[in-house]
MIGU-247043 format. One line per field, with one value per residue (C-alpha): x, y, z. Coordinates in nm, 4 decimals, decimal comma, padded with zeros to 6 digits. Example, Ala and Ser with C-alpha at 12.3 -4.5 7.8 and 13.67 -1.06 7.14 Angstrom:
xx c(01,2300;01,3670)
yy c(-00,4500;-00,1060)
zz c(00,7800;00,7140)
REM end
This chain:
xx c(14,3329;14,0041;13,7730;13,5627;13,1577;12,9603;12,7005;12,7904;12,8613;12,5346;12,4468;12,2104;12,0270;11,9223;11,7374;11,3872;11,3932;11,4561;11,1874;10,9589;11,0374;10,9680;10,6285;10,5463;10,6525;10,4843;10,1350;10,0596;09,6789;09,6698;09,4103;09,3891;09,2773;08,9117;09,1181;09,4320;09,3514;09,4240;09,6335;09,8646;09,8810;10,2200;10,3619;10,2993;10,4224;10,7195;10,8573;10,8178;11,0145;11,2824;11,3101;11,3623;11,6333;11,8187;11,8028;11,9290;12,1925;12,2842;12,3041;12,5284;12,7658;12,8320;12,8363;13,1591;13,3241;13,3428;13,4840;13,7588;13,8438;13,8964;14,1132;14,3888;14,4053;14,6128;14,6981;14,5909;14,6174;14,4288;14,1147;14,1922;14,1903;13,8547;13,7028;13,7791;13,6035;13,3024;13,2794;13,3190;13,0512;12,7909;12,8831;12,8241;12,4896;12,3926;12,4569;12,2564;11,9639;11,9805;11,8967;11,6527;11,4880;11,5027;11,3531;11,0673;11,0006;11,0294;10,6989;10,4966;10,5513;10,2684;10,4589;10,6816;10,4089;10,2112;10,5296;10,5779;10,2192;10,2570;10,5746;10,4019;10,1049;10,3193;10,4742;10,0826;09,9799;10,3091;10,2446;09,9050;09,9763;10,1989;09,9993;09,7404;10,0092;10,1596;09,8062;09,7703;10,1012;09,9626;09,6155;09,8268;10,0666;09,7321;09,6299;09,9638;09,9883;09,6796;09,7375;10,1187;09,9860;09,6975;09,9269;10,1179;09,8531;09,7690;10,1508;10,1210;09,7912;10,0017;10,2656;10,0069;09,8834;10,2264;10,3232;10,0592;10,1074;10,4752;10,3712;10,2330;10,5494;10,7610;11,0154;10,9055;11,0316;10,9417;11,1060;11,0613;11,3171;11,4451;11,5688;11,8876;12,1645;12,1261;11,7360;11,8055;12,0814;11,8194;11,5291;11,7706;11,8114;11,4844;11,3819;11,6310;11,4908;11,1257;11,1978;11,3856;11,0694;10,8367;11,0556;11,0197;10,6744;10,6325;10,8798;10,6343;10,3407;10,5355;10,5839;10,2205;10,0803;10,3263;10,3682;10,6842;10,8736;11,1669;10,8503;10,8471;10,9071;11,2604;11,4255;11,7061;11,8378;11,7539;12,1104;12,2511;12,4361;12,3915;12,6405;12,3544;12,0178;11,8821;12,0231;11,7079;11,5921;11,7966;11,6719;11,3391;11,4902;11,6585;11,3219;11,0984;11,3750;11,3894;11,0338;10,9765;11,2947;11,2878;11,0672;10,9034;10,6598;10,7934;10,4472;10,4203;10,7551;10,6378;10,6756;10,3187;10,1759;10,5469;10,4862;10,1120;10,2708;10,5588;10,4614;10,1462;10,0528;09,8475;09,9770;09,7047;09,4578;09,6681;09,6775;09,2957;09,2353;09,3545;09,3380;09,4408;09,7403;10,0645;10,1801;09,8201;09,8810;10,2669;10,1151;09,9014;10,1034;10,3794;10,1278;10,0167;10,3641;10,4872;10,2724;10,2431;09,8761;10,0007;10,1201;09,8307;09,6019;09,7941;09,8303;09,4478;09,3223;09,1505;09,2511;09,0591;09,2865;09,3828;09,0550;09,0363;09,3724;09,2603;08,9539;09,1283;09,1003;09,3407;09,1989;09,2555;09,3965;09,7499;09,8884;09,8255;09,9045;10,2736;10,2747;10,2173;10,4358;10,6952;10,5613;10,6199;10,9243;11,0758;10,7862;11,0111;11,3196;11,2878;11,1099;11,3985;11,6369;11,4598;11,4563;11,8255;12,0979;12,2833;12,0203;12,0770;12,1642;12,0613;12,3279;12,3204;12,5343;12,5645;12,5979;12,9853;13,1217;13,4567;13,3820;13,4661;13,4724;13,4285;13,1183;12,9507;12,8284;12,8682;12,5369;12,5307;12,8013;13,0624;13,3956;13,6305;13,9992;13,8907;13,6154;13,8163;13,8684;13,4734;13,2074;12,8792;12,5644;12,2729;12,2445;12,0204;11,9702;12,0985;12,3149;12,3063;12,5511;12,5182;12,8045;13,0679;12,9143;12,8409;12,6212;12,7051;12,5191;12,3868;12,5085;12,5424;12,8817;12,9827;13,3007;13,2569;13,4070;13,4337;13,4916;13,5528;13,3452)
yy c(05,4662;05,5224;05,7038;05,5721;05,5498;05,7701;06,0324;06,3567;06,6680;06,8508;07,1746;07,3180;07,4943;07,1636;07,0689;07,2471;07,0719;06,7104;06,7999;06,9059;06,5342;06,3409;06,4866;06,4668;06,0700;06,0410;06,2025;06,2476;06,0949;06,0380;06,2550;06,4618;06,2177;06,3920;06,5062;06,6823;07,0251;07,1906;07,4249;07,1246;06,9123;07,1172;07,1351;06,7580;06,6806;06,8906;06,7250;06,4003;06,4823;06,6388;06,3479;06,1291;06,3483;06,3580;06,0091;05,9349;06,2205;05,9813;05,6871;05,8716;05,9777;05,6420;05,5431;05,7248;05,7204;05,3101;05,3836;05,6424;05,3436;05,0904;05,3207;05,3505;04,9361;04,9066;05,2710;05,4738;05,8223;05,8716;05,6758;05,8656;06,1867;06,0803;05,9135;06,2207;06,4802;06,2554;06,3029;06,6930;06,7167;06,5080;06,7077;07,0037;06,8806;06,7480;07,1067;07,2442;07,0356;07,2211;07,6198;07,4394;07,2987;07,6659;07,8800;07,5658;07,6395;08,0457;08,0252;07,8452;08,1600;08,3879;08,6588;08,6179;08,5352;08,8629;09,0854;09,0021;09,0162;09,3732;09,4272;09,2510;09,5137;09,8090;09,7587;09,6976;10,0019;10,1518;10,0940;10,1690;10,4958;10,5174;10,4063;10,6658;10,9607;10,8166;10,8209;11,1782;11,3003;11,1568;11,3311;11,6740;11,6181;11,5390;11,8939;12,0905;11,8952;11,9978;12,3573;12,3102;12,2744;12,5076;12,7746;12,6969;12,7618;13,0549;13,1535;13,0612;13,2691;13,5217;13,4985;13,4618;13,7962;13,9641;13,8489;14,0208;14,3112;14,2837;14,3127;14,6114;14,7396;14,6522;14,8279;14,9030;14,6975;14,8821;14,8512;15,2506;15,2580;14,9079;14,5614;14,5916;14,3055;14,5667;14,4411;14,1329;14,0803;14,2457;14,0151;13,7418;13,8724;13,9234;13,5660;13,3860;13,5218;13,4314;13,0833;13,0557;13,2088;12,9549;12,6658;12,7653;12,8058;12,4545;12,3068;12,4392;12,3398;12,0128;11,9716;12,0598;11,8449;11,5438;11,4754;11,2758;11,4545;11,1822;10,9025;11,0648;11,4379;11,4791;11,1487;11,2842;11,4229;11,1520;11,0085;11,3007;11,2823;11,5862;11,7451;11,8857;11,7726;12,1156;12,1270;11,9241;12,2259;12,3297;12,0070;12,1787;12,4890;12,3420;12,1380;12,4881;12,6293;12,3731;12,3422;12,7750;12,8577;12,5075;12,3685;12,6624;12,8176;13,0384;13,1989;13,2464;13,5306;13,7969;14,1660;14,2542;14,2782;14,3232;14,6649;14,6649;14,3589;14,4743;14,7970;14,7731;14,8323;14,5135;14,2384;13,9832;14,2094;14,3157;13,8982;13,9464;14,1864;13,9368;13,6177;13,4226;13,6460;13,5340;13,5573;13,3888;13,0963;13,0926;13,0864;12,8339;12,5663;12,6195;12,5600;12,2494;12,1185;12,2183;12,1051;11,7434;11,6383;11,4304;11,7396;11,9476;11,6762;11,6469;12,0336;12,1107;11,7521;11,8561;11,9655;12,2599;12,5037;12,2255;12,2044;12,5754;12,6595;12,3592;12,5518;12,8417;13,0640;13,2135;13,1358;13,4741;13,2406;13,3306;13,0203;13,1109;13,4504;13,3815;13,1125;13,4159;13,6050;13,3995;13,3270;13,6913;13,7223;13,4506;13,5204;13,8373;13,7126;13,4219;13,7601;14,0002;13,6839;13,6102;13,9834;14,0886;14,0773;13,8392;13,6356;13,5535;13,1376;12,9134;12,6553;12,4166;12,1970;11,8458;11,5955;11,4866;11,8098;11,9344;12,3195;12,6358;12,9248;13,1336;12,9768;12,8068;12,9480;12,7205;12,7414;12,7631;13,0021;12,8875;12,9320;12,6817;12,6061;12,2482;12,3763;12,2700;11,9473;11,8928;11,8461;11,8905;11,6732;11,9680;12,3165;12,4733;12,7962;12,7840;13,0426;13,2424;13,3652;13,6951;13,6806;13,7210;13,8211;13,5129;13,4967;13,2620;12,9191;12,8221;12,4456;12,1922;12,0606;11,6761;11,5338;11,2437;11,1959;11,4812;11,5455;11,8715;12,0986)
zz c(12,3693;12,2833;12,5104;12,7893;12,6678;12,9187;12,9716;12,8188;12,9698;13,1068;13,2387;13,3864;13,1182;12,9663;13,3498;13,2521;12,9050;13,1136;13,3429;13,0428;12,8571;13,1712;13,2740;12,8651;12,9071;13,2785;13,2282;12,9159;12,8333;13,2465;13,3921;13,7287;14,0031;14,1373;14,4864;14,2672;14,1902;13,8425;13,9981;14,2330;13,8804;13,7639;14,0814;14,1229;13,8281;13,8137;14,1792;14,0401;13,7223;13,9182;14,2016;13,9272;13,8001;14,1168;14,1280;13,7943;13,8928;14,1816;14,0013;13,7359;14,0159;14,1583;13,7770;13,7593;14,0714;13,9891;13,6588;13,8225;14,0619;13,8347;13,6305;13,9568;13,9684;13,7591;13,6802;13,3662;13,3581;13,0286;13,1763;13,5230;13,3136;13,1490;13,4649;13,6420;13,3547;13,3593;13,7509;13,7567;13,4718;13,7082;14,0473;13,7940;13,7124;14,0474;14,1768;13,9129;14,0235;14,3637;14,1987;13,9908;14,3025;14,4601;14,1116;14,1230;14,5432;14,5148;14,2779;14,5426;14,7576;14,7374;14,7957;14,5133;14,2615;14,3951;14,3456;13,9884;13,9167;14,0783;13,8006;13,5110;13,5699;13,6135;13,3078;13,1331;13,2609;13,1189;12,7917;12,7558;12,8469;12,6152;12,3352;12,4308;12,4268;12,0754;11,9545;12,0866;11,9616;11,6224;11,5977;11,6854;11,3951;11,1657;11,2722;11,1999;10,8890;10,7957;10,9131;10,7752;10,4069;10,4151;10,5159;10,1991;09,9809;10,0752;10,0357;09,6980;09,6466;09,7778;09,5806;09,2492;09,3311;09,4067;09,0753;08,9150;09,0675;08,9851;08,5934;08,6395;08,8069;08,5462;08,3039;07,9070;07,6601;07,3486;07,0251;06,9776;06,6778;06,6200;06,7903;06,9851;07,1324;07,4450;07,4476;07,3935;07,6567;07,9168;07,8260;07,8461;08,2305;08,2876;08,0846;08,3048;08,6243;08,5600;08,4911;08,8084;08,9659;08,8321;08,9152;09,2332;09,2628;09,1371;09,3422;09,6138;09,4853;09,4141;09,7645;09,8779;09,6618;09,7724;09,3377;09,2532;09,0004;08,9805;08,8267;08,5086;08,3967;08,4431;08,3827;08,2199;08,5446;08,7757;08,7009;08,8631;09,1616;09,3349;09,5677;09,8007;09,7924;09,7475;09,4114;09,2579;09,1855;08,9062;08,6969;08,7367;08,6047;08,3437;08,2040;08,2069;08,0170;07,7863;07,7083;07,7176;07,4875;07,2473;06,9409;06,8471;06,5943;06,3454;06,3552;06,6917;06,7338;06,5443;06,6559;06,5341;06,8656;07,1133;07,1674;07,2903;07,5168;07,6439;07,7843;07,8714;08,2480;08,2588;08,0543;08,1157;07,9917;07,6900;07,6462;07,6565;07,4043;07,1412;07,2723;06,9545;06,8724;06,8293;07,1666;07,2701;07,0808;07,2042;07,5612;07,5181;07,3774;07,5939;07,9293;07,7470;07,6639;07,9689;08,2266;08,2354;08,2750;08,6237;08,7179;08,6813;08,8388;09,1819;09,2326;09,1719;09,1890;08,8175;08,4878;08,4331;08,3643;08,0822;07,9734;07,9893;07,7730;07,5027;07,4247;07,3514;07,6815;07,9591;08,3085;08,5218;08,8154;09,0345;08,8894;08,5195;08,5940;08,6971;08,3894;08,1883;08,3145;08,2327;07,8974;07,8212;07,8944;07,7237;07,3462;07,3703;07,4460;07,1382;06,9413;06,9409;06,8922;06,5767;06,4721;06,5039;06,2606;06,2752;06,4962;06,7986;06,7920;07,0949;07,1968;07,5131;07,6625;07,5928;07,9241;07,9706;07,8174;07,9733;08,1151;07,9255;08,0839;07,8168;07,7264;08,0246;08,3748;08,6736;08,8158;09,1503;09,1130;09,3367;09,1498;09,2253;09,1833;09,0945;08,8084;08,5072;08,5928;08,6061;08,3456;08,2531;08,3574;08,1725;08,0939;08,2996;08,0783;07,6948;07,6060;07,2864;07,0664;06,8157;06,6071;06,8035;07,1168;07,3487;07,6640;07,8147;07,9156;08,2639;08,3469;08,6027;08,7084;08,8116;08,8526;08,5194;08,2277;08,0244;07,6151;07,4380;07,3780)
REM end
């Protein structure tokens, strides 16, 4: 049998959207009679929209309680069953009528409407002051910023000018009788330490400054996953000792002017006695392949110590200074490789390489049980080879695919 037709089931979260639809229906386009107040028109309103809702509860009542007696003469208990549904859903709705009438009277008491006025401003006056102490808390983190990266640069000047007074502190290098693989092995050292340095320094300056470097200048890391986040830094290693120790001049390594270099007291103003010597020139064009003009612009917010090393000079600044200083290193380094026999031969890593030990350095150096079954993602300092003697390479370990070496 097919159901009874009736009303369906209502509750009483549908009773202010009735109301709503019947004053809509009732008054719209009717205007307030001159002896109705703005303020009774709602309240008007909203008892006439809810008498007629009672009434058309009442009606729906009787409605049912017909169709639940005609269902007993003669006797059907799937129309009793229905009959009966349809009645509980209307005593439901009739009863929901009565807490609607009680919210609707409770706002009429001036009491009530005075203690959530009270709350609403509470809460007002809540937020503004909160809003005033974010804005504080704000303008106080402006000013540590502020103080936050002005202490940094002065670090750095610091650290500028206790690298040039670390070159005057520093052991001889001179050939005295001839080039050794002892020498070179110790400028290696000492080569592989002042890039680190460097990278460092720029990786605070990098910070300062707020440049990027994963837009542009090291994109062949930026694949990398790293195990600690810290370890970014060893892509900026392994780019300064890429562009210092690769693509260089034959001109440029010549032992002419090592010794005056190498052992003087005061390297930068060795460098300035001959500007345009070998190592001069070597200097030069490894600041201007190395720094990336971006680079140079967000650290100073200018290129002058571009402009500066294009037409031919050495700016006396901290930041040049410790450039230099690792310029010299590695002019010798590449020097003495050049100069011994057999040379010494460069040789990196290629990405996806299985590990050797015997030729390869995990860098950082945590040995592992687990090494061999990793490869290489980049060298981060070449290693060198002088005939049968190897030093070994610096590289960066992943867990990918690896090939032989």
């Amino acid at each position: 049998m097919e159901p009874a037709t009736g009303k369906g089931r209502r509750t009483p979260s549908t009773l202010l959207l009735r109301i709503s639809d019947i004053c809509k229906a009732r008054f719209v386009g009717v205007a307030p009679s001159d002896h109705e107040s703005l303020s009774e028109c709602p309240s008007v309103r909203r008892e006439a929209a809810f008498i007629e809702m009672l009434l058309d509860a009442i009606s729906g009542l009787k409605l049912n309680n017909a169709k639940f007696q005609q269902a007993l003469a003669p006797y059907d208990s799937e129309e009793i069953a229905i009959a009966d549904e349809l009645f509980t859903s209307e005593l439901q709705y009739t009863a929901g009528l009565k807490d609607l009438y009680a919210n609707m009277n409770k706002w009429r008491k001036p009491m009530y409407r005075c203690s959530v006025s009270s709350r609403i401003q509470e809460y007002q006056k809540l937020v503004v002051e909160l809003q005033a102490s974010m804005c504080k808390k704000d303008s106080e983190i402006v000013l540590l910023q502020a103080e936050l990266d002005e202490l940094e640069r002065e670090n750095m000047e610091l650290n500028g000018k206790i690298c040039q007074n670390a070159l005057h502190k520093e052991g001889s290098f001179a050939i005295r009788s001839r080039v050794s693989s002892d020498m070179f092995m110790e400028l290696h050292e000492f080569s592989s330490k002042s890039i680190h340095k460097f990278s460092k320094l720029i990786i605070r300056w990098m910070k300062v400054s707020g440049w990027n470097h994963d837009l542009s200048t090291f994109p062949t890391h930026n694949s990398v996953v790293y195990e600690k986040r810290s370890h970014k830094k060893y892509a900026v290693e392994a780019y300064f000792a890429c562009m210092m120790l690769m693509r260089d001049k034959e001109e440029y390594l010549s032992l002419d002017i090592f010794d005056h270099i190498m052992s003087s007291k005061y390297p930068f103003d060795a460098l300035m006695e001959a500007p345009n010597s070998n190592f001069g020139r070597f200097c030069r064009a490894k600041y201007l392949a190395a720094m990336p003009r971006s680079m140079e612009d967000s650290f100073f917010g200018n290129l002058d110590h571009r402009a500066f090393v294009e037409n031919g000079g050495h700016p006396r600044t901290p930041f040049y200074l410790a450039f230099m200083r690792m310029s010299r290193y590695v002019w010798a380094l590449l020097t003495v490789a050049r100069s011994l026999h057999p040379r010494a031969e460069m040789f990196y890593v290629k990405s996806g390489t299985e590990f050797r030990r015997k030729h390869m350095q995990n860098i950082p150096a945590k040995m592992t049980t687990e090494e061999e079954k990793r490869s290489v993602r980049f060298t981060v300092m070449p290693g060198f080879k002088i005939g049968c003697t190897v030093i070994r390479c610096r590289v960066y370990l992943s867990m990918v695919n690896a090939r032989d070496f």
